[in-house]
C-alpha positions as CSV (number, residue, x, y, z in Angstrom):
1,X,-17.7,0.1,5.9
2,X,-16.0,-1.8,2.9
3,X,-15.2,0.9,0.4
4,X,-12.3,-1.2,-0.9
5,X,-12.8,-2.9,-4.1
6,X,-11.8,-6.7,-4.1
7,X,-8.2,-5.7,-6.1
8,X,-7.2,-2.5,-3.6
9,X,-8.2,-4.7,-0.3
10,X,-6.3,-8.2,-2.1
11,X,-3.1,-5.9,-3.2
12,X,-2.8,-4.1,0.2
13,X,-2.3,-7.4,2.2
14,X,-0.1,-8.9,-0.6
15,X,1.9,-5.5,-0.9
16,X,2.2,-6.3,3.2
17,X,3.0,-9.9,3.3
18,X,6.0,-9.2,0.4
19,X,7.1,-6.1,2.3
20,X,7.6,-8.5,5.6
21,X,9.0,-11.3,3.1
22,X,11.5,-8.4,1.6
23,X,12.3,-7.1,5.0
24,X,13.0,-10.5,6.8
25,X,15.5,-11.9,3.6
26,X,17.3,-9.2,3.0
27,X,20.5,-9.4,5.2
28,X,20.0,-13.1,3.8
29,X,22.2,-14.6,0.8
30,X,20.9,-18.1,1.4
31,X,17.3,-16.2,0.8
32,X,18.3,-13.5,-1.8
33,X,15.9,-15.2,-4.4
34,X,12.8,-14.8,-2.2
35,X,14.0,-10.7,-1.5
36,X,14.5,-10.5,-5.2
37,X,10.8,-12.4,-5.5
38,X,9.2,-10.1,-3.5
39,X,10.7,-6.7,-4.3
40,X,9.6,-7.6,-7.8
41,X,5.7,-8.4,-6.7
42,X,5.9,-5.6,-4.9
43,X,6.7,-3.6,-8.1
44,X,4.3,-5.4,-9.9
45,X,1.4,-4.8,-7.0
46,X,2.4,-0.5,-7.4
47,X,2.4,-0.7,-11.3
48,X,-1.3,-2.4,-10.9
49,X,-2.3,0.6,-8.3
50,X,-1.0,2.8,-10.9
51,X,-3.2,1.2,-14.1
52,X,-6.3,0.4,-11.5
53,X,-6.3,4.3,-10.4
54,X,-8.3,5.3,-13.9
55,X,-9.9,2.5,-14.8
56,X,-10.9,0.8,-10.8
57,X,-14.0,1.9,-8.4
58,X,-14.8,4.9,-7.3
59,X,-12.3,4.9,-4.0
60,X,-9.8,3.4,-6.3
61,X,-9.9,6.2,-8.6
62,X,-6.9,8.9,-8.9
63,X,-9.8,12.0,-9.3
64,X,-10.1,13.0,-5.7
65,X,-6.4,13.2,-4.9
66,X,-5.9,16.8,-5.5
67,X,-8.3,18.2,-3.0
68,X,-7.2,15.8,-0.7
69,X,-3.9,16.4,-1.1
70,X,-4.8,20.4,-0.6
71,X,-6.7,19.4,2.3
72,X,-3.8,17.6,4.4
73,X,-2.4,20.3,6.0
74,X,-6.8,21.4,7.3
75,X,-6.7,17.5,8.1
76,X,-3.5,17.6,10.3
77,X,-4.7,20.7,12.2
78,X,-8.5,19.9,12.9
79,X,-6.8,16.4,13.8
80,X,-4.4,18.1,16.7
81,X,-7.5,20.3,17.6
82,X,-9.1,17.2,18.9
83,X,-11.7,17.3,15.7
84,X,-11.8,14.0,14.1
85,X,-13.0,14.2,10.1
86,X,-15.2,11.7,9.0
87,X,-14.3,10.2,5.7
88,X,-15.2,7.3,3.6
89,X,-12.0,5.8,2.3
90,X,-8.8,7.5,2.7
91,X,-8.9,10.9,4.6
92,X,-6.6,13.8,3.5
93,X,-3.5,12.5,5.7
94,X,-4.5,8.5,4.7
95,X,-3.7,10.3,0.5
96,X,-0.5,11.3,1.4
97,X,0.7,8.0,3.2
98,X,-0.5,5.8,0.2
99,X,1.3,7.4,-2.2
100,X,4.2,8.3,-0.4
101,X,4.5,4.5,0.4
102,X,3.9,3.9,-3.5
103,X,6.6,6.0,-4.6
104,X,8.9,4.9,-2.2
105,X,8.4,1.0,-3.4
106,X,8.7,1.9,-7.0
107,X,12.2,3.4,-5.9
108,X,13.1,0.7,-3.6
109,X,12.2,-1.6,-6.5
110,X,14.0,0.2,-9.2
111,X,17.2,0.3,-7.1
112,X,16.9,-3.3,-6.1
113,X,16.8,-4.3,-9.7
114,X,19.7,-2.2,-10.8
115,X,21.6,-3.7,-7.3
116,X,20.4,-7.7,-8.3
117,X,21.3,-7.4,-12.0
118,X,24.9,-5.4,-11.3
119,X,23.8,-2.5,-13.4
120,X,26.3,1.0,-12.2
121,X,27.9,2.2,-9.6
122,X,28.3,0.9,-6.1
123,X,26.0,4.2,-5.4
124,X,23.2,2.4,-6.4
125,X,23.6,-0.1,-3.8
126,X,23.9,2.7,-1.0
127,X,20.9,4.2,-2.9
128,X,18.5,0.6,-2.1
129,X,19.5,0.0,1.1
130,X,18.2,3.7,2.3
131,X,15.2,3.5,0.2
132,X,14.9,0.4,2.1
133,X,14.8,2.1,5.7
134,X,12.7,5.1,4.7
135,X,10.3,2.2,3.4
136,X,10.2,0.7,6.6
137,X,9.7,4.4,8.4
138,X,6.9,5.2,6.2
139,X,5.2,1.9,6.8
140,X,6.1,2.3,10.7
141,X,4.3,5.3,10.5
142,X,1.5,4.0,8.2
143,X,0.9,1.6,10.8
144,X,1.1,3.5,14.1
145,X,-1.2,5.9,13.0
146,X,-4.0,3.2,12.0
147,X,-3.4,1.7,15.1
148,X,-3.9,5.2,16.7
149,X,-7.1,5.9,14.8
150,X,-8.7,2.6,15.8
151,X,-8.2,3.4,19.6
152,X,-9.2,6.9,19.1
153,X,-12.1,5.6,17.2
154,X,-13.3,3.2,19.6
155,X,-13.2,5.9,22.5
156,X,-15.2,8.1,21.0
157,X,-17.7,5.8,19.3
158,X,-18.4,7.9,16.7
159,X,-17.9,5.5,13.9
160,X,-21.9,4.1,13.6
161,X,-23.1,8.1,14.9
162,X,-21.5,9.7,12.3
163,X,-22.4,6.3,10.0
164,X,-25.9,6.6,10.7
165,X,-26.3,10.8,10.0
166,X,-24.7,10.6,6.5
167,X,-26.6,7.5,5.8
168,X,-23.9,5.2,4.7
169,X,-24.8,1.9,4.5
170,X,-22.4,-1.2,4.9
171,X,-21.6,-2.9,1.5
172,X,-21.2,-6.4,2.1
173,X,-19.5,-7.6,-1.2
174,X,-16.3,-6.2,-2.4
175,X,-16.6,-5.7,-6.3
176,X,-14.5,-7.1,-9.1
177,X,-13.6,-10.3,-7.5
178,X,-12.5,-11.6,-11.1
179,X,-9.9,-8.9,-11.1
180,X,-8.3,-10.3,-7.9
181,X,-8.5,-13.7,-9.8
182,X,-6.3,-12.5,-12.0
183,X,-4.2,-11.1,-10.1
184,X,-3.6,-14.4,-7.3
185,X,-3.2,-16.0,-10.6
186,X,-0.1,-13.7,-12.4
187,X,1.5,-13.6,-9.2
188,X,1.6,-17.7,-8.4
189,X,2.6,-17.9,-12.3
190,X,5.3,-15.4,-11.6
191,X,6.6,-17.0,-8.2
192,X,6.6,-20.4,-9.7
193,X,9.1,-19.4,-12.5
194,X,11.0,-17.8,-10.2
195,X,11.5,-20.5,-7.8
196,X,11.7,-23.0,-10.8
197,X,8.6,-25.0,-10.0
198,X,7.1,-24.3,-13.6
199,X,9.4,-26.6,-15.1
């Protein structure tokens, strides 16, 4: 079911091609630019979440986070019980992942800037590098457990069961395609100053 809105589903894959980008550059001097690049579009991507969280669709909206957030620890024991939840959108567990992935990009981001522009103490340096590594755990994580889902999923076929009793019909356009627009078009503006193609 596509519950996304065109921004949230464009960002996601964006925030995961610049994590990879990130990831892969930065033991790398030769590539330091393009882990600068991407750190900073990954900042940019989190500060749009942020903004798009009161004023986005209605699975983009901040409003439900505090049940869910209440609801994690129910979530994590029905989901040991063998009792799979059925949500649309993000679950109680899928809340805590996204944000916890949010706030640790805005703090690998922060760090990274204060490391790039040689603002403190060597600290700060220590500081980025393991923001870095609990980024990559979260998003380990983040990963495994979709991956997890989706077999659990397909053996128990519940997905069009459960679909069909709550009658939730499949949308087949993702809204606010002009936002995304936007955004593909701040960030090619941004990469081509940074890479000195806008010359």
């Amino acid at each position: 079911m596509m519950v996304w809105d065109s921004p949230i589903f464009f960002t996601h894959w964006l925030l995961a091609f610049c994590f990879v980008g990130a990831v892969l550059t930065q033991e790398s001097e030769k590539f330091r630019l393009v882990h600068v690049t991407m750190g900073y579009t990954m900042l940019g991507i989190v500060s749009f979440r942020v903004i798009w969280g009161f004023v986005g669709s209605k699975y983009a909206r901040f409003i439900t986070i505090k049940p869910r957030f209440i609801r994690a620890r129910e979530n994590i024991q029905s989901t040991l019980n063998g009792y799979k939840e059925f949500s649309i959108g993000l679950n109680a567990l899928g809340f805590v992942a996204a944000y916890l992935l949010m706030g640790a990009v805005l703090l690998v981001s922060a760090s990274g800037y204060l490391v790039f522009n040689e603002i403190g103490p060597e600290l700060i340096s220590e500081i980025h590098e393991w923001m870095g590594n609990l980024l990559i755990a979260v998003v380990v994580v983040h990963v495994s457990s979709i991956v997890l889902n989706a077999i659990y999923q397909r053996l128990q076929k519940t997905n069009v069961e459960v679909a069909k009793k709550v009658g939730v019909l499949d949308q087949r356009a993702r809204p606010y395609k002009l936002v995304t627009i936007i955004i593909l078009l701040v960030v090619v503006y941004f990469w081509g100053i940074q890479f000195e193609i806008w010359q």
